[in-house]
C-alpha positions as CSV (number, residue, x, y, z in Angstrom):
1,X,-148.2,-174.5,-105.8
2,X,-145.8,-176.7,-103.9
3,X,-147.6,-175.9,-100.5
4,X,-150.9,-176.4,-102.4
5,X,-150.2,-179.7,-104.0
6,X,-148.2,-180.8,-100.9
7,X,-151.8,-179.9,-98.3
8,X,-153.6,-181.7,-101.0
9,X,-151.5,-185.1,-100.6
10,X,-151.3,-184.9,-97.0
11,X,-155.2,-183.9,-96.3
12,X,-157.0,-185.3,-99.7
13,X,-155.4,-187.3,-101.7
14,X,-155.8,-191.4,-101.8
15,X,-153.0,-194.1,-100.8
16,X,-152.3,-194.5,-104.7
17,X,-150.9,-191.3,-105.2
18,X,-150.0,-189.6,-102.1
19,X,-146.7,-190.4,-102.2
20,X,-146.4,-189.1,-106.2
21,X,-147.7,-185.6,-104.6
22,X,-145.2,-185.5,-101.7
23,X,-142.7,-186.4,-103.7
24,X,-143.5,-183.7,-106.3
25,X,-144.2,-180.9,-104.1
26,X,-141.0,-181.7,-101.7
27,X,-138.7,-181.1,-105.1
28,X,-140.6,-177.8,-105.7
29,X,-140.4,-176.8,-102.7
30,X,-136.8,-177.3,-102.7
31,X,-136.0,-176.1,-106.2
32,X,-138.0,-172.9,-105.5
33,X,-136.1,-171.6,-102.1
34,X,-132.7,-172.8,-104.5
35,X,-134.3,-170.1,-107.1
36,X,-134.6,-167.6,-104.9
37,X,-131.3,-167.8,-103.1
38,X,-129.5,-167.9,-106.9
39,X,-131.4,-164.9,-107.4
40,X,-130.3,-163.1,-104.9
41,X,-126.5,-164.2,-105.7
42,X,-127.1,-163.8,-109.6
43,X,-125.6,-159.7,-109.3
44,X,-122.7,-161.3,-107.3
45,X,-121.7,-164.5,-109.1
46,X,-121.9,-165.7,-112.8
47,X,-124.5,-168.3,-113.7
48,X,-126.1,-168.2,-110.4
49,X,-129.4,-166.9,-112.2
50,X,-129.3,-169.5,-114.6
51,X,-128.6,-172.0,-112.0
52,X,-132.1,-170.7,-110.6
53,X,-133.9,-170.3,-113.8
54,X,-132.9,-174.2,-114.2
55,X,-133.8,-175.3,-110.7
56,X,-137.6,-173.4,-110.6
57,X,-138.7,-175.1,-114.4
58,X,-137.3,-178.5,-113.8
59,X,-138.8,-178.4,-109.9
60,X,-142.2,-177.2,-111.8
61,X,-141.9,-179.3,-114.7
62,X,-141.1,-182.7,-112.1
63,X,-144.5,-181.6,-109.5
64,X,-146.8,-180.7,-112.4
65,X,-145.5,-184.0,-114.0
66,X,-146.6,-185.8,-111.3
67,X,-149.5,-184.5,-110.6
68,X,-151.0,-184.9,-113.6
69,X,-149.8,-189.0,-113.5
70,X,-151.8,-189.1,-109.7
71,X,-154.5,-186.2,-110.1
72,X,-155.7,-186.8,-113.9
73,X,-154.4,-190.3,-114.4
74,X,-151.9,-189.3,-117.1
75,X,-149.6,-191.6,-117.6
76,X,-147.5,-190.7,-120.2
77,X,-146.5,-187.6,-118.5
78,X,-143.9,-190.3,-116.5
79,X,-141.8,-189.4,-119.6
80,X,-141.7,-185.4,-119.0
81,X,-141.0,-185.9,-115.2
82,X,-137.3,-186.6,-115.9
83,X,-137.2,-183.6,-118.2
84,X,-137.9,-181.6,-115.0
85,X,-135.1,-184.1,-113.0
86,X,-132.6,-183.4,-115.7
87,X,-132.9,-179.7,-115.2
88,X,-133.0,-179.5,-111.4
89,X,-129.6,-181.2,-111.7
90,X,-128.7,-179.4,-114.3
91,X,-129.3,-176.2,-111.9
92,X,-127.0,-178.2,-109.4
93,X,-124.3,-178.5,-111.4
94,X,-124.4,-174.8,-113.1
95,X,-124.5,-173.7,-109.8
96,X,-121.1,-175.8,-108.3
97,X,-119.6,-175.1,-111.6
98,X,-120.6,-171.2,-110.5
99,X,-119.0,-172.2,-107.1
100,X,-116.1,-173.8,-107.8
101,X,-114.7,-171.2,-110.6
102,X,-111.8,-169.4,-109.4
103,X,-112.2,-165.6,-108.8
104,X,-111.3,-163.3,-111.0
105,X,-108.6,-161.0,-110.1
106,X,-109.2,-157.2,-109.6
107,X,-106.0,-154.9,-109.7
């Protein structure tokens, strides 16, 4: 979707809301390859997968969000794209928190 939505901004979309669609498919993007890599760690390390689960909704829930305010002329969905902000940090923070914890200690 992020490639999608990204190709539509850079090859179809008007000056108005380009940037809303770039914007929105760059976070994605981002969050997505950061859901796949905690997925891949999740077997390893505690709270990776829900560092991922957090990153993928709130990347989907911040393009979709934005799309709909540029593509359908939605306003009031500017209020759900910081749901989707909140939870891509969120997945940040789960996933330093993940990170940061000290080992546990195998005898």
């Amino acid at each position: 979707m992020a490639v999608a939505v990204g190709a539509f901004a850079a090859h179809g979309a008007g000056p108005q809301i380009k940037t809303l669609l770039q914007t929105g498919a760059s976070y994605q993007l981002a969050h997505a390859v950061l859901g796949v890599v905690c997925a891949g760690l999740a077997p390893r390390i505690r709270l990776t997968g829900l560092a991922g689960w957090l990153s993928v909704c709130g990347g989907l829930i911040f393009c979709l969000a934005l799309a709909f305010i540029g593509l359908l002329s939605l306003p009031p969905f500017g209020a759900v794209a910081p749901i989707g902000g909140v939870l891509m940090i969120g997945g940040w923070l789960v996933l330093a928190f993940a990170a940061l914890r000290p080992s546990p200690v195998t005898a």
